[in-house]
C-alpha positions in Angstrom: 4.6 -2.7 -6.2 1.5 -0.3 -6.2 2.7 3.6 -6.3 3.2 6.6 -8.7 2.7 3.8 -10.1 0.6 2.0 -7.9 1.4 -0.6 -5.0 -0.5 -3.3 -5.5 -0.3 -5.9 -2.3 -2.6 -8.7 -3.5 -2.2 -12.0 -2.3 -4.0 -15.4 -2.6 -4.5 -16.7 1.0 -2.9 -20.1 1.0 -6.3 -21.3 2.7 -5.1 -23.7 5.9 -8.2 -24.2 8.2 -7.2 -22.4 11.4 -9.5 -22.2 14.8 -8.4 -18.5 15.5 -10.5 -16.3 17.4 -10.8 -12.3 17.4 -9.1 -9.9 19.8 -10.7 -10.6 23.1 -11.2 -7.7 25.3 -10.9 -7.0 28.8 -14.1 -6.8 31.3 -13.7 -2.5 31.1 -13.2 -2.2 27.4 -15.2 -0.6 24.7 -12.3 0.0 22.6 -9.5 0.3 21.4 -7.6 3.0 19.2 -4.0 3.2 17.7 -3.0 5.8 15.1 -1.7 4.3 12.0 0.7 5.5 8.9 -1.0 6.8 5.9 1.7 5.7 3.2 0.1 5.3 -0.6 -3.2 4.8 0.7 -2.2 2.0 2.6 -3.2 1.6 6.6 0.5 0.5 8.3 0.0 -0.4 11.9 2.4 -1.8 14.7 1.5 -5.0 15.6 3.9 -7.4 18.3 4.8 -10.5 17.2 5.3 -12.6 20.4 6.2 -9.2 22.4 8.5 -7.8 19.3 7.1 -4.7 18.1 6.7 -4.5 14.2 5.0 -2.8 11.3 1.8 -4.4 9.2 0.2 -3.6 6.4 -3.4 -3.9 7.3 -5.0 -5.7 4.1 -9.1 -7.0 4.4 -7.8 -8.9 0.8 -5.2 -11.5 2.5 -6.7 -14.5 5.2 -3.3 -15.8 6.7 -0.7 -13.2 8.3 2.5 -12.5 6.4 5.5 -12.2 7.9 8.2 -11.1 5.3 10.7 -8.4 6.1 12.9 -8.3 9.1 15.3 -5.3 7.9 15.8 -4.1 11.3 17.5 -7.0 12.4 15.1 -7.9 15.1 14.7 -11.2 16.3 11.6 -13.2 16.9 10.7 -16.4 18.0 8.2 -18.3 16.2 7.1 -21.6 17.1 5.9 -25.0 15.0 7.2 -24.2 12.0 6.9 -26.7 8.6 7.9 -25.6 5.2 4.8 -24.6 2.4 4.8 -23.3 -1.2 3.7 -20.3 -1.8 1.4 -19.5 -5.5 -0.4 -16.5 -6.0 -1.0 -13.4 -8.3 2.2 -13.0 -10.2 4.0 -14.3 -13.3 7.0 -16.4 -11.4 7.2 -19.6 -10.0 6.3 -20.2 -6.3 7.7 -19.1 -3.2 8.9 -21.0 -0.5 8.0 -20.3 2.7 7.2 -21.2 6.3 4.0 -21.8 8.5 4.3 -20.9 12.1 1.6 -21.8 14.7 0.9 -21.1 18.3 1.6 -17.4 17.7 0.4 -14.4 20.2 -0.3 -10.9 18.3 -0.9 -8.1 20.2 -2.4 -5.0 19.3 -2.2 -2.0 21.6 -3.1 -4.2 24.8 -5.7 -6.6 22.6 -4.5 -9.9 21.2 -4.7 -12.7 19.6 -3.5 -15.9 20.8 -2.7 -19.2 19.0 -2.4 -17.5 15.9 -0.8 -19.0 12.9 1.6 -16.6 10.7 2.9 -17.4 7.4 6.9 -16.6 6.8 8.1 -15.9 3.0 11.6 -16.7 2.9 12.2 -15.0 -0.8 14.5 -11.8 0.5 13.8 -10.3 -2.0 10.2 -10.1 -1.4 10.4 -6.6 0.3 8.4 -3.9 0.6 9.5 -2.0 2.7 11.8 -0.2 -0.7 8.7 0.4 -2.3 6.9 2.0 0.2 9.4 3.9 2.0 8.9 3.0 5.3 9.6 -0.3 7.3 6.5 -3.1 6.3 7.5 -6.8 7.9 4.2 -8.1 7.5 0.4 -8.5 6.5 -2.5 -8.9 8.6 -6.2 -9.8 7.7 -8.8 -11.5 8.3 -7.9 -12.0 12.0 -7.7 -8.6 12.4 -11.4 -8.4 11.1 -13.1 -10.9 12.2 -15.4 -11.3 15.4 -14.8 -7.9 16.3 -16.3 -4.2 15.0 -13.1 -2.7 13.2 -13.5 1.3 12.1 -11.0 2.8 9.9 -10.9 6.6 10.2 -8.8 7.3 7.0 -9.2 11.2 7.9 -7.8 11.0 11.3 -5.4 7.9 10.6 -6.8 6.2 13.8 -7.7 2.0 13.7 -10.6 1.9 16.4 -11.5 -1.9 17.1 -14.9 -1.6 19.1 -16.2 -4.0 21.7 -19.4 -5.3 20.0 -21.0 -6.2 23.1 -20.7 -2.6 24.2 -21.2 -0.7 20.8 -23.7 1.4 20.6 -25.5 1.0 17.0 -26.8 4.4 16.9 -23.4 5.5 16.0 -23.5 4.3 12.8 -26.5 6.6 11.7 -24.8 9.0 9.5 -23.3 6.0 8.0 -24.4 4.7 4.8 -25.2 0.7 5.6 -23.8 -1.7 2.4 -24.3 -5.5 2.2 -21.6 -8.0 1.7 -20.6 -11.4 1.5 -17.6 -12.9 3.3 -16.5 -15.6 1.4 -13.3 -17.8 2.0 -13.5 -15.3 4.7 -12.8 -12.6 2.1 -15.4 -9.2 1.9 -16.9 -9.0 -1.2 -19.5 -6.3 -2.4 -21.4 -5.7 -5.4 -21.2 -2.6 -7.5 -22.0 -1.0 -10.7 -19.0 -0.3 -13.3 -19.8 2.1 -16.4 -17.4 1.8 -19.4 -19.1 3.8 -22.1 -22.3 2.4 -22.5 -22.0 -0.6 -20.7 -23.0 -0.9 -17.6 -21.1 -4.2 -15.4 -22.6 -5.3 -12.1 -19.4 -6.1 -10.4 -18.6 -8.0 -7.6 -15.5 -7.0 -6.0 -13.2 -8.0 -3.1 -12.6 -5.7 -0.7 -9.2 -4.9 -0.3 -7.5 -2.9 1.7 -4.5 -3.8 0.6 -4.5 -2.7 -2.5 -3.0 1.1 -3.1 -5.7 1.5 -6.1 -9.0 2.1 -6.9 -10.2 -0.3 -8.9 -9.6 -3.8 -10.5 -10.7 -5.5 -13.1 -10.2 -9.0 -14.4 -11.3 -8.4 -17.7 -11.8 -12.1 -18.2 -14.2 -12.6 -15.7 -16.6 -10.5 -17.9 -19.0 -10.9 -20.9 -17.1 -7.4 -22.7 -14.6 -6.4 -24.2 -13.7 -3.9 -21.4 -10.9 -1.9 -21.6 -11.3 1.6 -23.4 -9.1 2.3 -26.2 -7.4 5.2 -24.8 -5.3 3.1 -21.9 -1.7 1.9 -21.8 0.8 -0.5 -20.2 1.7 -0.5 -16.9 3.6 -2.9 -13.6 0.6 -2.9 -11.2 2.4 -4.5 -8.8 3.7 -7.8 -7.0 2.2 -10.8 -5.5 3.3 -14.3 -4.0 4.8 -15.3 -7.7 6.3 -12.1 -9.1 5.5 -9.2 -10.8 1.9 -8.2 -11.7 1.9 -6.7 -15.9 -1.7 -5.3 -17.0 -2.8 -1.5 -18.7 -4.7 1.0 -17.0 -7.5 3.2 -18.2 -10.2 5.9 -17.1 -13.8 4.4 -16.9 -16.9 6.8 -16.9 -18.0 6.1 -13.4 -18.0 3.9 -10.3 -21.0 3.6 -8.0 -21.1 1.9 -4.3 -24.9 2.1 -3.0 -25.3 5.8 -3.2 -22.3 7.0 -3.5 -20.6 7.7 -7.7 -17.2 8.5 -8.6 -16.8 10.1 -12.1 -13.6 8.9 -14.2 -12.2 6.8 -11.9 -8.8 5.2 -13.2 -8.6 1.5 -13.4 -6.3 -1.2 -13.6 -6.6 -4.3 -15.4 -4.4 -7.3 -15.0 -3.0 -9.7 -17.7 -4.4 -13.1 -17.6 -0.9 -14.4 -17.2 -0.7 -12.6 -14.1 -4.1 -14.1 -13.0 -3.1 -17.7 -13.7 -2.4 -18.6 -10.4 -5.4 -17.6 -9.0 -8.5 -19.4 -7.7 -11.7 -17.3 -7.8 -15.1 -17.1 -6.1 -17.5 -17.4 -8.3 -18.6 -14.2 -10.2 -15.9 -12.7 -9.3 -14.8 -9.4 -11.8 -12.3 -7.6 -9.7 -11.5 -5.7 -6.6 -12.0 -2.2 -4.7 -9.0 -0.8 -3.4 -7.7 1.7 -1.1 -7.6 4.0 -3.9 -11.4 4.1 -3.0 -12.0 3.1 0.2 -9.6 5.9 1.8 -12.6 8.3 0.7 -14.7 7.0 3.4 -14.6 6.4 6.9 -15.9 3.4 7.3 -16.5 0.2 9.7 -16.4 -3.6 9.2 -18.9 -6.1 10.7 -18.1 -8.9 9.7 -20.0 -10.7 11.8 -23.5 -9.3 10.5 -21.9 -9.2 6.7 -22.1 -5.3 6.7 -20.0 -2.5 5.9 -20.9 1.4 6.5 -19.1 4.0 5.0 -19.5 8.0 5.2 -17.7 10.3 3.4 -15.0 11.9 4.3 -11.9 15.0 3.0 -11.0 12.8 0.7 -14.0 11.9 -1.3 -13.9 14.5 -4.2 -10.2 14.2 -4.6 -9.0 13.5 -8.8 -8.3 10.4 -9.7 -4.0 10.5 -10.4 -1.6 8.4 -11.9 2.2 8.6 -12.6 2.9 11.0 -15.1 6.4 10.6 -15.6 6.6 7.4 -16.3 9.2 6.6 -13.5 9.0 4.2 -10.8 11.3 4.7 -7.6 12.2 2.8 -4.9 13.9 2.7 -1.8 17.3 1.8 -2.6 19.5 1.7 1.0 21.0 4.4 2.5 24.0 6.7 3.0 25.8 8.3 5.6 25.4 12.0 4.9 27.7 14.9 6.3 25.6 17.9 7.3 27.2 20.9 9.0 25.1 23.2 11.9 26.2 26.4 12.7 25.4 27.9 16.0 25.5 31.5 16.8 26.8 30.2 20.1 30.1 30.6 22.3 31.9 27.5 23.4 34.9 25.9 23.1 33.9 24.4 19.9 36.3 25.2 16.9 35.9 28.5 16.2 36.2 30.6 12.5 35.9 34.1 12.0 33.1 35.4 9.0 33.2 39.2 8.9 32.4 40.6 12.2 30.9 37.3 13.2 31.8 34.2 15.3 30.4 31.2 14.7 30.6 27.1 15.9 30.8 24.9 13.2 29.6 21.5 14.2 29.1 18.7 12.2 26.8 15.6 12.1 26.3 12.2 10.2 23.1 10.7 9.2 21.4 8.2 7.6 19.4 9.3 4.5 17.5 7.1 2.0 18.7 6.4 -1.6 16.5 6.4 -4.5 16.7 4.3 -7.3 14.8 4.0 -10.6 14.0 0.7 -10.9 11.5 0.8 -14.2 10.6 3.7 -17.0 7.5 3.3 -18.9 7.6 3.0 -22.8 6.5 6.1 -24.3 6.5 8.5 -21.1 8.7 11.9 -20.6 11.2 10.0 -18.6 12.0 7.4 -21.6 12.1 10.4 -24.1 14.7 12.1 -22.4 16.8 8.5 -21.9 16.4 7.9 -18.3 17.5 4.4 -17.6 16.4 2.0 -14.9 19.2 1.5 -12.0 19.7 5.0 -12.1 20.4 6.8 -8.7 18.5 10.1 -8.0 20.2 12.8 -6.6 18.3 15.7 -7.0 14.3 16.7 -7.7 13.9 20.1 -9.0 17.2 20.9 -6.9 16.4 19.3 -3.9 18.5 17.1 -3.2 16.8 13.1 -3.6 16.9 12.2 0.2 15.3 15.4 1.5 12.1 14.1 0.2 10.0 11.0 1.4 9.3 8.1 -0.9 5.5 9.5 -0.9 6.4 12.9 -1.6 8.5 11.9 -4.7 5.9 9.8 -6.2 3.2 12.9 -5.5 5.2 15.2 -7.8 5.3 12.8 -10.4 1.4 12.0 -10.3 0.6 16.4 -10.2 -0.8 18.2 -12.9 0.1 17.8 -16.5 2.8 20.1 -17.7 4.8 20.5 -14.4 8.6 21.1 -15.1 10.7 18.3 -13.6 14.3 18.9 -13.5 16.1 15.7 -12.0 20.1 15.0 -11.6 21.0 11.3 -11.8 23.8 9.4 -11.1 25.0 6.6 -14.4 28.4 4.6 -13.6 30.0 7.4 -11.2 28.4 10.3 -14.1 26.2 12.9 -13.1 23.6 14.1 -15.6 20.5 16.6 -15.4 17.5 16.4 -17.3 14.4 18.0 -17.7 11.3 17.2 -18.9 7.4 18.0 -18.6 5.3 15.4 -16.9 2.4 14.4 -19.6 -0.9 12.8 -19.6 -1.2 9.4 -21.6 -4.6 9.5 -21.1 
C-alpha cells in the first residue's frame, strides 16, 4: 500500500446509481466537528455503521463506501445484500464482494440514511497492517456531497458546515479553484513541468491517495518520465498490487500556489488496465499535496479553496532504505515496573534499597518486511522479505509506531540505520546507510 513507500488507496467506484442524500442537519446546527487520525497523510475518521462504531479512510477518489476489515471482531448488521465483482486498479483478477443497501452512517450526531456500502470479502484485502492503525472502511462521495466539508490538516479536525448557515466571508483568505465533478469524482486542472515541458494536467482529487502526484504516463502526448527515476510498489487497489517508478519533476503548480521538485509516481499500464477514465484524464493529486493546505469542498458550487498551512514548504521524501514494513500481528510482551513503594507485594532487597517488582503483559505490534527494493541499502546488506524486526537503532521494533518507522527510513540521506532481524528462529544485526536513488 502507499508508505515509506507510499500507500496508495485508489479505487474504481463500481458506479451503481444510488439516490443518497448528504448528512442532514438538525434545525440548531451550523456544524459539525470531529478530530481525525493523521496516519501517512491519510484523514482516518470514526464513522457508525448502523450504531457500530468504526474507523474510515476518508478518500474524495472512491464513490461507493468500502467496508473491508472487521479485525476487531465487531459485529454488524447489514441489510439487502447481493453478491458483485469487484475490478479496479491492480494487476489480479477481480474481487468478489457484496452490496449492502438500506444502511444508516452516522457521523458525530449527522447521518446518512439509506445508504448503500460495498463489502470486499478478499481477507486479505487489509489495511489496517499497512497503515498501523485499525481502517475497516472507505468513505466518499457521500461524505462530500450536498454539504460544505473543511479539512483542517493542521489541526486534524473534519468540520462539515451547514450551507444554509455558512457564512461565505469565511472563505476570504482562501484561495478559490474551479473544478469539475464528474462520475461524481473532483477533478482539477493543473500545470506539470518535466524539464521543458510543460503538461496541463487534469487530475482527480484524491484524498485517498498517501502521495503527491500521479501520473498515467499514457494518457499524455510525452515521453514523461525523467531518466533519473526507479522502480517502485505504489500500492494496492480492488485487483492487486499497483507496480510503476517514481521520479522528481521540476515543479507542480495549483492556481497560485508552486511546489518545486515534487516526487511523482507513475503507474504501469498493466496496472491501469482495469480502469475506465474521464476523458483527458493524466493523473491524480494526492494527499501528499493536499495535506499542505487547509482547504474546503463545495461540491455543490464545483469549487474547492485552499490556504496554506505548516505543512506547505515541507521536502518532498521518499523511502530511502528500500524497505517496506508492515503490520504483522502482535505479541504478548512481559514488561516489569518497579515501584519505590511499600506493600505487600514481593519484595527484593538492592543495596540499601527496597523495591516492588510488579509485572505486566501487553499487546505490542509485530513488524514484518514484506518487500526490499532492488538496488537499495537494505538489498545490499541481504535483508530478505518475511523478515521480523526486532530492533531500530536499538529500540526495540514495537516501541515505535508503524509511522514513526517508515519516518526514519524516508530522513536524510546518510543516516546510520542499525536494525536486528529475526530469519528462521536466527537473530542478525545489520547496518547500513540510507541513500538517495535519486
Amino acid at each position: 500500500m502507499k508508505l515509506f513507500y507510499t500507500f496508495i488507496f485508489l479505487f474504481v467506484s463500481i458506479q451503481f446509481s444510488f439516490c443518497q442524500d448528504g448528512f442532514q442537519f438538525k434545525a440548531n446546527q451550523n456544524k459539525i466537528k470531529i478530530p481525525f487520525k493523521l496516519v501517512n497523510n491519510l484523514v482516518i475518521l470514526p464513522i457508525a455503521i448502523n450504531g457500530v462504531r468504526m474507523n474510515f479512510l476518508l478518500d474524495s477518489g472512491v464513490v461507493d463506501t468500502v467496508l473491508f476489515s472487521l479485525e476487531d471482531k465487531a459485529e454488524v448488521a447489514l441489510f439487502n445484500t447481493e453478491k458483485i465483482t469487484l475490478k479496479g486498479l491492480g494487476t489480479d483478477h477481480a474481487a468478489e464482494g457484496l452490496k449492502s443497501s438500506g444502511n444508516n452512517l452516522t457521523f458525530s450526531g449527522l447521518t446518512l440514511k439509506n445508504q448503500t456500502i460495498i463489502v470486499i470479502l478478499d481477507e486479505t484485502f487489509n489495511f489496517s497492517s499497512s497503515l498501523g492503525v485499525p481502517v475497516n472502511g472507505i468513505i466518499g462521495y457521500h461524505f462530500f456531497n450536498k454539504n460544505l466539508v473543511e479539512i483542517n490538516y493542521q489541526s486534524k479536525k473534519v468540520i462539515v458546515h451547514n450551507l444554509k448557515k455558512f457564512n461565505s466571508k469565511k472563505l476570504k483568505s482562501y484561495e478559490e479553484v474551479d473544478i469539475s465533478i464528474e462520475n461524481n469524482k473532483p477533478y482539477l486542472v493543473s500545470n506539470i513541468l518535466f524539464d521543458s515541458k510543460v503538461l496541463p494536467s487534469k487530475l482527480l482529487i484524491d484524498s485517498g491517495n498517501s502521495d503527491a502526484i500521479w501520473v498515467f504516463e499514457k494518457n499524455s502526448n510525452f515521453n514523461l518520465i525523467p531518466k533519473n527515476n526507479f522502480d517502485d510498489f505504489l500500492g494496492r487497489g480492488f485487483s492487486g498490487d499497483i507496480q510503476g517508478k517514481r521520479a522528481i519533476v521540476k515543479s507542480f503548480e495549483i492556481k497560485n500556489f508552486k511546489f518545486d521538485n515534487p516526487l511523482v509516481a507513475f503507474p504501469d499500464s498493466t496496472s491501469l488496465s482495469n480502469v475506465v477514465f474521464v476523458r483527458n484524464r493524466v493523473g491524480s493529486i494526492g494527499a501528499g499535496i493536499l495535506k499542505r493546505f487547509n482547504l474546503f469542498f463545495d461540491y455543490e458550487k464545483n469549487k474547492i479553496y485552499l490556504k496554506k498551512n505548516i505543512f506547505f514548504d515541507e521536502p518532498f521524501s521518499f523511502n530511502k532504505s528500500g524497505i517496506t514494513v508492515q503490520n504483522a500481528g502482535f505479541q504478548y510482551v512481559q514488561e516489569k515496573i518497579t515501584e519505590n513503594l511499600r506493600s505487600n507485594i514481593v519484595k527484593v532487597e538492592f543495596g540499601q534499597t527496597e523495591v516492588n517488582l510488579k509485572y505486566k503483559f501487553e499487546l505490542k505490534p509485530v513488524y514484518e518486511i514484506t518487500n526490499i527494493r532492488k538496488g537499495t541499502p537494505a538489498a545490499e546488506i541481504g535483508l530478505q522479505k518475511g523478515d521480523i524486526m526486532l530492533s531500530i537503532n536499538n529500540i526495540l521494533g514495537y516501541g515505535y509506531s508503524l509511522e514513526e518507522i517508515n519516518s526514519i527510513f524516508k530522513s536524510e540521506e546518510g543516516r546510520v540505520i542499525i536494525i536486528e532481524i529475526q530469519r528462521n528462529k536466527i537473530t542478525l544485526k545489520k547496518k547500513f546507510k540510507l541513500r538517495s536513488i535519486l
